[in-house]
C-alpha positions in Angstrom: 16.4 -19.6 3.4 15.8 -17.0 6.4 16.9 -18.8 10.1 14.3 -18.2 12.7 15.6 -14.6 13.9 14.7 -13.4 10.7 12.1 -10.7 10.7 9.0 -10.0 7.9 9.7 -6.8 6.7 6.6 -4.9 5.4 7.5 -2.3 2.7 6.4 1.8 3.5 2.9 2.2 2.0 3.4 4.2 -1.1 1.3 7.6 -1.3 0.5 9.0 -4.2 0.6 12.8 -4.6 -1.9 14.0 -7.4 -0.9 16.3 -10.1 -1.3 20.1 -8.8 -3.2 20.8 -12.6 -6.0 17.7 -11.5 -6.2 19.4 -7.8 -6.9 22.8 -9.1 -9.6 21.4 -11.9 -11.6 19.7 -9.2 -10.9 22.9 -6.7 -12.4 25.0 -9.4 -15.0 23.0 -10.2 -16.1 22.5 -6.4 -15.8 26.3 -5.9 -18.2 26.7 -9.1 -20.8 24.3 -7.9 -21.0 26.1 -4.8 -21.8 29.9 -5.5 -24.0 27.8 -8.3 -25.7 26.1 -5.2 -25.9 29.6 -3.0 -27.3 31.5 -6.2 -30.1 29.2 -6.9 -30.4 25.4 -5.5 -30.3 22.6 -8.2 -30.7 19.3 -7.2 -28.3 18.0 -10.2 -25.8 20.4 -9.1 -26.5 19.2 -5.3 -25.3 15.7 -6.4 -22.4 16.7 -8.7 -21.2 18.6 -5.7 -21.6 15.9 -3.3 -18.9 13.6 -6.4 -16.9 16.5 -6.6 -16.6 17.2 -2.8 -15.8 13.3 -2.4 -13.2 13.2 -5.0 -11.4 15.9 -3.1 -11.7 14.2 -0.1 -10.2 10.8 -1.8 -7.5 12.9 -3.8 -6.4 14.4 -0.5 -6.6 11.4 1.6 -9.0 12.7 4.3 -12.7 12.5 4.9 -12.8 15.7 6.2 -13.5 18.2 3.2 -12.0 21.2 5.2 -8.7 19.8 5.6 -9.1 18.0 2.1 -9.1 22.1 1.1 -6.7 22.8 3.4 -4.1 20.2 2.2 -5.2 20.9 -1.6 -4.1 23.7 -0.7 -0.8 23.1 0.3 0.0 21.0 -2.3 -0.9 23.6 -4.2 1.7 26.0 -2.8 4.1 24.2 -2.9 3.5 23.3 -6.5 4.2 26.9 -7.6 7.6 27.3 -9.7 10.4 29.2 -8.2 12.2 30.2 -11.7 9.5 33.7 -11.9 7.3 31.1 -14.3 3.9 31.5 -13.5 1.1 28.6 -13.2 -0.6 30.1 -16.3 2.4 30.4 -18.7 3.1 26.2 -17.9 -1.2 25.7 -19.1 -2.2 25.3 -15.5 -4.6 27.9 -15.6 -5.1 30.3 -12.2 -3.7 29.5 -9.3 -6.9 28.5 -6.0 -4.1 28.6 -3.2 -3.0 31.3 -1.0 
């Protein structure tokens, strides 16, 4: 049993990194949907953008879509392989970052 002076410890919240392939599918996707939406307005489009724009957000832990991109981003960068393998020849498809 713990004495008085003992102290709750609270575990570190545990963050979750997504998978650099998952960030650059829904990177692409977003990017897609909006030269879609600047070449002709759909209003399905409008409201798969708005999912795909709040998946990003929740993926990258920020409300803020611009720093949701910006942390995508990073993630992103520092994803890329250091061995002269390139994202394409490990099925990734083309890098969005940098």
């Amino acid at each position: 049993m713990l004495g008085p002076e003992a102290k709750a410890v609270r575990p570190e919240p545990t963050v979750v990194k997504p998978a650099p392939k998952v960030v650059r599918q829904v990177l692409t996707r977003y990017a897609t949907l909006r030269i879609a939406q600047a070449e002709r307005y759909s209003p399905a489009a409008a409201r798969e953008l708005d999912d795909v724009t709040h998946r990003l957000c929740v993926m990258m832990g920020t409300p803020v879509l611009r720093d949701a991109i910006a942390r995508a981003d990073a993630l992103l960068a520092g994803a890329r392989p250091t061995d002269g393998r390139t994202p394409a020849a490990d099925g990734e498809g083309l890098p969005l970052a940098g």
